[in-house]
C-alpha positions as CSV (number, residue, x, y, z in Angstrom):
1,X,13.0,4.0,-10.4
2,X,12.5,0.7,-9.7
3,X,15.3,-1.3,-7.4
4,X,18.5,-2.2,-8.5
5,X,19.4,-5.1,-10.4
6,X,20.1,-8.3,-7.8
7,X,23.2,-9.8,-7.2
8,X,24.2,-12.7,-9.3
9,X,24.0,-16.1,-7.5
10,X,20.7,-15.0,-6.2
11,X,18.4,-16.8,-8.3
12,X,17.6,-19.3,-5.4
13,X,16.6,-16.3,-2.9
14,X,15.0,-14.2,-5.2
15,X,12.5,-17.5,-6.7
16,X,11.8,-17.8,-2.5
17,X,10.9,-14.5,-2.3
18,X,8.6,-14.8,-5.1
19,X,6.6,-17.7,-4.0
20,X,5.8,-15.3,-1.0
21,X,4.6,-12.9,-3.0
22,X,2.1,-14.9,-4.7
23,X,0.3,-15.3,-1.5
24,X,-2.8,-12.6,-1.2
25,X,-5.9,-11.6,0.1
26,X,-7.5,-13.0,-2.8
27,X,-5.1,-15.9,-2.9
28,X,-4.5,-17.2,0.7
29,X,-3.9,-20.7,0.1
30,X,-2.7,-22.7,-2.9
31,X,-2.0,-26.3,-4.1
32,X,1.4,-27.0,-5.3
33,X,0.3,-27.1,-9.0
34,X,-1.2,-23.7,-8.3
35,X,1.9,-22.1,-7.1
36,X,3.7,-24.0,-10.0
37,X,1.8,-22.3,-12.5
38,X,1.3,-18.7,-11.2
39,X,5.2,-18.8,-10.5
40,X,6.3,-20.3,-14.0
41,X,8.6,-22.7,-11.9
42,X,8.2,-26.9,-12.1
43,X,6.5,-28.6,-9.4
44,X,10.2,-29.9,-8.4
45,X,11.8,-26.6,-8.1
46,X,8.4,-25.2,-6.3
47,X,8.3,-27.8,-3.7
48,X,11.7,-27.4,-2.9
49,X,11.9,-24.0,-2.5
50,X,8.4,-24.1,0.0
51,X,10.2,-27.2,1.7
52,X,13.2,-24.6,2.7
53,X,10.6,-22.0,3.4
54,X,8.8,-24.0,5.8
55,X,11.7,-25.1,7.9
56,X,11.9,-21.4,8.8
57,X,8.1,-21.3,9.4
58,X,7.9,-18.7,6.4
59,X,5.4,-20.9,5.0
60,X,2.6,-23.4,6.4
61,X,0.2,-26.3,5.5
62,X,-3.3,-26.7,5.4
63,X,-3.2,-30.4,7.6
64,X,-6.8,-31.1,6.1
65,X,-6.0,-29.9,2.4
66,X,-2.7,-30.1,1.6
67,X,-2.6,-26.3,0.4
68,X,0.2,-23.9,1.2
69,X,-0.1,-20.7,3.2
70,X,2.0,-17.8,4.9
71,X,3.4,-19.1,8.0
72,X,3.9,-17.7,11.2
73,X,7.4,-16.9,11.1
74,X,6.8,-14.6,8.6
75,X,3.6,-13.2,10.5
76,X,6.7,-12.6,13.6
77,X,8.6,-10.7,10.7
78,X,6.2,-8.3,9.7
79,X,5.7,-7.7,13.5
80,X,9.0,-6.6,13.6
81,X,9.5,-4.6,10.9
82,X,6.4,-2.9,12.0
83,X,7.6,-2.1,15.4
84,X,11.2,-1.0,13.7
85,X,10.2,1.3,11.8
86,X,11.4,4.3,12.3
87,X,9.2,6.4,9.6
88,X,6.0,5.5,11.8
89,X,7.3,5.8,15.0
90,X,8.2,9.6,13.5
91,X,4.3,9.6,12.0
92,X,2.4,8.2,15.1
93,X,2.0,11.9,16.8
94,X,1.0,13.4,13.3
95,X,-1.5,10.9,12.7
96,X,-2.8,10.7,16.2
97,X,-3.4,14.8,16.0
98,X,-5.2,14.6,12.4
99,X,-7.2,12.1,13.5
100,X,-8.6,13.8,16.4
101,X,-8.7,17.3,14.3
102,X,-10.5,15.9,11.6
103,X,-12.3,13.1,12.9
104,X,-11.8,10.6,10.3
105,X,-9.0,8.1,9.9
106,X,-5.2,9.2,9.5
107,X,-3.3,6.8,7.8
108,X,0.6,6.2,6.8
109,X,1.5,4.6,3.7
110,X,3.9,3.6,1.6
111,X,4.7,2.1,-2.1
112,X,5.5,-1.1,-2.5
113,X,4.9,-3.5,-5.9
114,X,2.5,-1.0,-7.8
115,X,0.5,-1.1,-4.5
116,X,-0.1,1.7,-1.5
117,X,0.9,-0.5,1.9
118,X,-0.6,0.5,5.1
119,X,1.9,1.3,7.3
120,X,-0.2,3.0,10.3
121,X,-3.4,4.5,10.7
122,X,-5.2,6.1,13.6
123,X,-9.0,6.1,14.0
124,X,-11.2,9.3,14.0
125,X,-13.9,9.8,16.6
126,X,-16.8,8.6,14.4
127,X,-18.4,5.4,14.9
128,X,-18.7,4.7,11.2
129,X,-15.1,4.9,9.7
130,X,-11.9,3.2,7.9
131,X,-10.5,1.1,10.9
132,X,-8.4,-1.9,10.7
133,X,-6.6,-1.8,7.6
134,X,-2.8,-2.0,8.7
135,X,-0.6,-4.3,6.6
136,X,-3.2,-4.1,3.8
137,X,-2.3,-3.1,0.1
138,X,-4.5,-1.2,-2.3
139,X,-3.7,-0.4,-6.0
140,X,-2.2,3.1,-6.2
141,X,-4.2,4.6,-9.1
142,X,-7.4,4.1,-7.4
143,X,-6.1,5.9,-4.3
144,X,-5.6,9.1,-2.4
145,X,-2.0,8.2,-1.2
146,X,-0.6,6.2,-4.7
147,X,-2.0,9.0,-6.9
148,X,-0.4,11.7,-4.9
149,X,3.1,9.4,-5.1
150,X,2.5,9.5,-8.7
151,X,2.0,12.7,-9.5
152,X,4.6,14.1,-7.0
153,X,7.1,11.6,-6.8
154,X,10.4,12.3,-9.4
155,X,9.7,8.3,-10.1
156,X,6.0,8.2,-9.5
157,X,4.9,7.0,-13.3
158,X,7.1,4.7,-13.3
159,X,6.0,2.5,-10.4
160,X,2.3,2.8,-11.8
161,X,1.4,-1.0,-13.1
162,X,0.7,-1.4,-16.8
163,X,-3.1,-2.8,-16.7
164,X,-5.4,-0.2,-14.4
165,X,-7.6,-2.6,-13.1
166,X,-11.6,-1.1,-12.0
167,X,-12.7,-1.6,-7.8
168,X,-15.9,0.4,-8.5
169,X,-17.3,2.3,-11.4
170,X,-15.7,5.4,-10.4
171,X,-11.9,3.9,-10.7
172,X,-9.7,5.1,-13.7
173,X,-8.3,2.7,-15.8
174,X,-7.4,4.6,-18.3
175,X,-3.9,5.7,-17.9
176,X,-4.7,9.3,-20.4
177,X,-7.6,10.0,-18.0
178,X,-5.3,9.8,-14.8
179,X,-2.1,11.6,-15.9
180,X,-4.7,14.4,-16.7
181,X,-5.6,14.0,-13.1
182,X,-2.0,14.5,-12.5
183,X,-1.6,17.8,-13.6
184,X,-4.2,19.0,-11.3
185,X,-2.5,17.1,-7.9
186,X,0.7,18.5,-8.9
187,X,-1.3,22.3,-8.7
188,X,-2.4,22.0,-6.0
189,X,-0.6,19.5,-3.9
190,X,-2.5,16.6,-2.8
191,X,-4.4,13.8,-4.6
192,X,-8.3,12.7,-4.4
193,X,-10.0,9.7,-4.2
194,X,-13.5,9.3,-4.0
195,X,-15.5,6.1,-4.8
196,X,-12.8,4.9,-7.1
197,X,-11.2,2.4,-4.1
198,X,-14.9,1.2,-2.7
199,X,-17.8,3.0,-3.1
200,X,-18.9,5.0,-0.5
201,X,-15.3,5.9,0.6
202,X,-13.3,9.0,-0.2
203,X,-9.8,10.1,0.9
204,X,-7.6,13.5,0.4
205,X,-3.4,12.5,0.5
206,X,-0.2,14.1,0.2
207,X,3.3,13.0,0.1
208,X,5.4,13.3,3.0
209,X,10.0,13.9,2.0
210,X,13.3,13.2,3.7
211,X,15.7,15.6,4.1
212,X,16.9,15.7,1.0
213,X,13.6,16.1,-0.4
214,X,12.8,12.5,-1.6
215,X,9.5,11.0,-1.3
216,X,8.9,9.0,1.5
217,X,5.5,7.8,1.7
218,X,1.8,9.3,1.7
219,X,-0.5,10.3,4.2
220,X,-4.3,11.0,4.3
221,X,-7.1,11.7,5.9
222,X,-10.1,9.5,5.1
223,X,-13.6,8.4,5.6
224,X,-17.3,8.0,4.5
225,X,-18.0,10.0,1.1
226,X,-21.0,11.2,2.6
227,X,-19.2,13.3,5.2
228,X,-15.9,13.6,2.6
229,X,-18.0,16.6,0.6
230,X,-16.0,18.4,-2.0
231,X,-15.4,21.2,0.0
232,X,-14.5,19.3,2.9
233,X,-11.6,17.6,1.3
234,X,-10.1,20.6,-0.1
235,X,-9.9,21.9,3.5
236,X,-8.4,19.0,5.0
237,X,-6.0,18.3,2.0
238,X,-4.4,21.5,2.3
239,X,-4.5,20.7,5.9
240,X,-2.2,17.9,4.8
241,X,-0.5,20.3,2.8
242,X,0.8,22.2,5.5
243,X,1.3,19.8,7.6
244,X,4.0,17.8,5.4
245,X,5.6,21.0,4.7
246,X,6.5,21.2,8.5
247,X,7.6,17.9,8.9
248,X,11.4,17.5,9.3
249,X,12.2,13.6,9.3
């Protein structure tokens, strides 16, 4: 299920918000008549709303270009939230220990938007390795973690975008293929990827629950495909497996 509805007489915040939002990796910076356009708002209502953003350093600008870009203030948010969290502060001594057991990168994540965020991750022992990757989003069909939210999450398909968009050859964008796929995570409990995010990279994830058994995130173990053999991630998902089954947060 997605969230609630918003509160009336919210319109102002929830445009703000928004504009945040259309900041990515892929779109760093924008001109005003970019941000008018991807957001659907006039160049009025867009500058106003990044001229309130900026007073609260939430947003920047380029001096040499003009362009807009996430500001500091909201760099100090994420910070924050980070360090509050209490899920990964829970996860930290789980990851740590499959890192070292495996040897390959643990990480923590959770949805957010369609999208698998990186809440956490500890490094394996290997010199060549997923490192670095905290704070960053990845499309959840064409992971580890979002397929296993999908398929084992009461609300998974629902949070599943409409257009399945391809990283490599390998991804599925075809949403028949991956609800087949489905069936299979559900059997035996945790969710594959391999070349589908970036070729060359493969990853084995399960879903970690609250008390009340909702779904609170993902994690997994992953690393180079050349060391991630078949039989190798079966081991180490149901690793994960039993591992989540003994978590009590």
């Amino acid at each position: 299920m997605r969230g609630a509805a918003p509160p009336q007489g919210a319109q102002a915040a929830l445009r703000a918000v928004r504009l945040l939002k259309l900041f990515t990796p892929e779109h760093p910076e924008m001109l005003l008549g970019d941000i008018s356009r991807r957001s659907g708002l006039n160049k009025t209502t867009a500058h106003r709303l990044l001229a309130a953003l900026a007073s609260e350093a939430m947003i920047d600008r380029n001096p040499v270009t003009g362009a807009y870009r996430l500001g500091p203030g909201l760099m100090a948010l994420g910070v924050q939230a980070l360090s509050s969290s209490n899920l990964r502060l829970r996860m930290r001594p789980v990851l740590r220990e499959l890192a070292s057991d495996s040897g390959e990168t643990a990480t923590l994540e959770v949805p957010i938007d369609g999208s698998m965020l990186i809440l956490d991750e500890v490094t394996g022992r290997h010199v060549i390795g997923a490192s670095g990757n905290v704070g960053t989003r990845w499309p959840m069909h064409a992971t580890s973690t979002g397929k296993a939210l999908i398929a084992l999450a009461e609300d998974g398909l629902s949070r599943l975008g409409t257009t399945l968009m391809p990283l490599t050859s390998r991804t599925i964008v075809r949403r028949s293929d991956l609800e087949k796929q489905l069936n299979e995570i559900r059997s035996r409990g945790f969710a594959e990827t391999v070349d589908e995010l970036e070729e060359g990279f493969s990853g084995v994830a399960t879903v970690i629950r609250g008390g009340h058994g909702e779904v609170l995130g993902a994690v997994s173990i992953c690393g180079p495909t050349q060391r991630m053999t078949s039989d190798r991630r079966a081991r180490l998902g149901a690793i994960l497996c039993s591992v989540a089954e003994g978590l009590h947060l």
